[in-house]
N, C-alpha and C positions, 0 to 999 in steps of 0.2 A: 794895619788893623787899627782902628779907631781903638777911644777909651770906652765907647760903649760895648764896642763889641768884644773886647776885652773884658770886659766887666758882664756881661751876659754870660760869654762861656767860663768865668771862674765861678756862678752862682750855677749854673749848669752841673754843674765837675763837685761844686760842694754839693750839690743836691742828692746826686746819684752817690755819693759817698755814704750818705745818711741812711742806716739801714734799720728798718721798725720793722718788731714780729710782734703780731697783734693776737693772743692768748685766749680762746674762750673759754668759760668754765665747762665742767666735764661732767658736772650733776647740778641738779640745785642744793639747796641750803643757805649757810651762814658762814661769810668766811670769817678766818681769824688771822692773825699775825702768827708770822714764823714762830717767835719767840711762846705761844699759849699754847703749840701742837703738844700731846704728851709724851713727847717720846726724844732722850737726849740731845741725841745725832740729828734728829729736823730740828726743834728747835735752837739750837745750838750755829746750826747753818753749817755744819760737817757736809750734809748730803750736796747742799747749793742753797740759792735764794727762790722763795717766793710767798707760797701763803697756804693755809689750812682753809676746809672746807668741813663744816658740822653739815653730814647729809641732813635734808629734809625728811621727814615720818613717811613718806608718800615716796619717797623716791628708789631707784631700784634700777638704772639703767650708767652707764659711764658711756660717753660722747665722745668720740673723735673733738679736741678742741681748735682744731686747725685741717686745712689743707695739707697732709704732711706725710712723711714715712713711717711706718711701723716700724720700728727697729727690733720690737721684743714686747711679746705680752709671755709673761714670765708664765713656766710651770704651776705653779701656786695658782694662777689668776687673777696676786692683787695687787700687781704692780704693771705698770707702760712702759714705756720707754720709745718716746716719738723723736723724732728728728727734725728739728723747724728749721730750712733754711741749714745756721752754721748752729745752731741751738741742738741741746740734750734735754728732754721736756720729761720728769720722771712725774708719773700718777701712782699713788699710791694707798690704795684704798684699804681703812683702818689702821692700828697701829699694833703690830704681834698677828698680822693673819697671815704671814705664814706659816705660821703654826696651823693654820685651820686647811694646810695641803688641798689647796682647792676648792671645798665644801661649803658653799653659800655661793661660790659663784661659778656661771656659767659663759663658756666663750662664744659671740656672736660672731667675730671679725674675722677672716681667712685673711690671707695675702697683707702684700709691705703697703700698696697704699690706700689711703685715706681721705677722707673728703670730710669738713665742717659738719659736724651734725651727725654723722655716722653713727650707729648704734657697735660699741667695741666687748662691753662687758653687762653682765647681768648679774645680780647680788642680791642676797635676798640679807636684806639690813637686819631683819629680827634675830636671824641665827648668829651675824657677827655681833649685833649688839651684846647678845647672850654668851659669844662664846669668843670675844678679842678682848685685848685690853682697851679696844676704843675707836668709833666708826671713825673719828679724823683723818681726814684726807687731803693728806698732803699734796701740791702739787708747786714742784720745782726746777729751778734750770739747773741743771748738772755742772755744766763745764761753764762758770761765770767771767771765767778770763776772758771770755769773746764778749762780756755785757759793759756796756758803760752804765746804765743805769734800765732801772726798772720804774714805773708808776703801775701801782696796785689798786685796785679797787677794795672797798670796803663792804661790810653790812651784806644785806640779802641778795641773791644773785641766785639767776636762773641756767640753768644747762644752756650753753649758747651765745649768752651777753659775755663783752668783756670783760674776763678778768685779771687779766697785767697786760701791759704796752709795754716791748722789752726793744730799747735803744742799743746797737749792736755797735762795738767798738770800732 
C-alpha cells in the first residue's frame, strides 16, 4: 500500500471516529448560561452541561429538538428525557413545576420515537409564570462522560435553530 493510500484511510478512520450531535432548541426565547438558571442543582452543573432558555411571551409549545428517542416525558409533564445517539438530553420546563403535578401542561407526543420539529408538550406559560418559581428552561446532557466538549449558542433563538453542537468522546 502506497503513502497515500495510507494516508487516505487513516483520515477516513479519524473521520468516522468524530462524532457530532447537533441540539435544536425546543421553544423560542432567550438563552442563558448554565451558571444564571435559578435553581442550584442546574446552575451548578449537578444535573449536566448546557444552557437555559427564558421562554418567549408568545410561546406555548416544546419541540422534539432532534431526530431521537423518547425515553420518558415524566408524570408531571415538565420534564424530557430524549436519547441522542450515546447522549441523555434532559428538557426541563420552569424551575419547581413539579410541584404544579401537571397543570399548565398538556401531552401531545404518544410513542418512543421522534422526528426534529415534532410537537411533544403544550404549556400554558401564564399559569407557570404565576404559579413556579420560574419559566427557565433548562435544557441539558445528562451523562457528559461521553462529551468531549460542547459549542453553545447565545442570545435569541427560535424553536428549531441550533442550540449546542455536542462533540462526543
Amino acid at each position: 500500500m502506497n503513502l497515500l493510500n495510507k494516508l487516505f484511510k487513516y483520515f477516513n478512520q479519524t473521520k468516522n471516529k468524530i462524532k457530532v450531535v447537533d441540539i435544536s432548541s425546543p421553544i423560542d426565547g432567550e438563552i442563558i448560561s448554565l451558571e444564571e438558571i435559578p435553581d442550584e442543582a442546574f446552575a451548578a452543573g449537578v444535573i449536566g452541561d448546557g444552557v437555559g432558555i427564558i421562554p418567549e411571551e408568545n410561546s406555548s409549545i416544546i419541540y422534539a429538538p432532534c431526530n431521537s428517542e423518547l425515553s420518558s416525558i415524566f408524570d408531571t409533564l415538565h420534564a424530557i428525557s430524549i436519547e441522542i445517539q450515546e447522549l441523555e438530553l434532559i428538557i426541563h420546563f420552569g424551575i419547581d413545576t413539579v410541584s404544579l403535578k401537571g397543570k399548565g401542561f398538556t401531552k401531545l407526543k404518544e410513542g418512543e420515537k421522534i422526528k426534529k420539529g415534532e410537537k411533544l408538550i403544550k404549556y400554558d406559560l401564564n399559569y407557570i409564570k404565576e404559579n413556579a418559581k420560574s419559566i427557565c428552561t433548562p435544557v441539558v446532557i445528562a451523562n457528559m462522560e461521553k462529551v468531549d466538549k460542547i459549542e453553545k449558542k447565545t442570545g435569541k433563538i427560535k424553536a428549531g435553530d441550533l442550540l449546542m453542537r455536542v462533540y462526543l468522546k
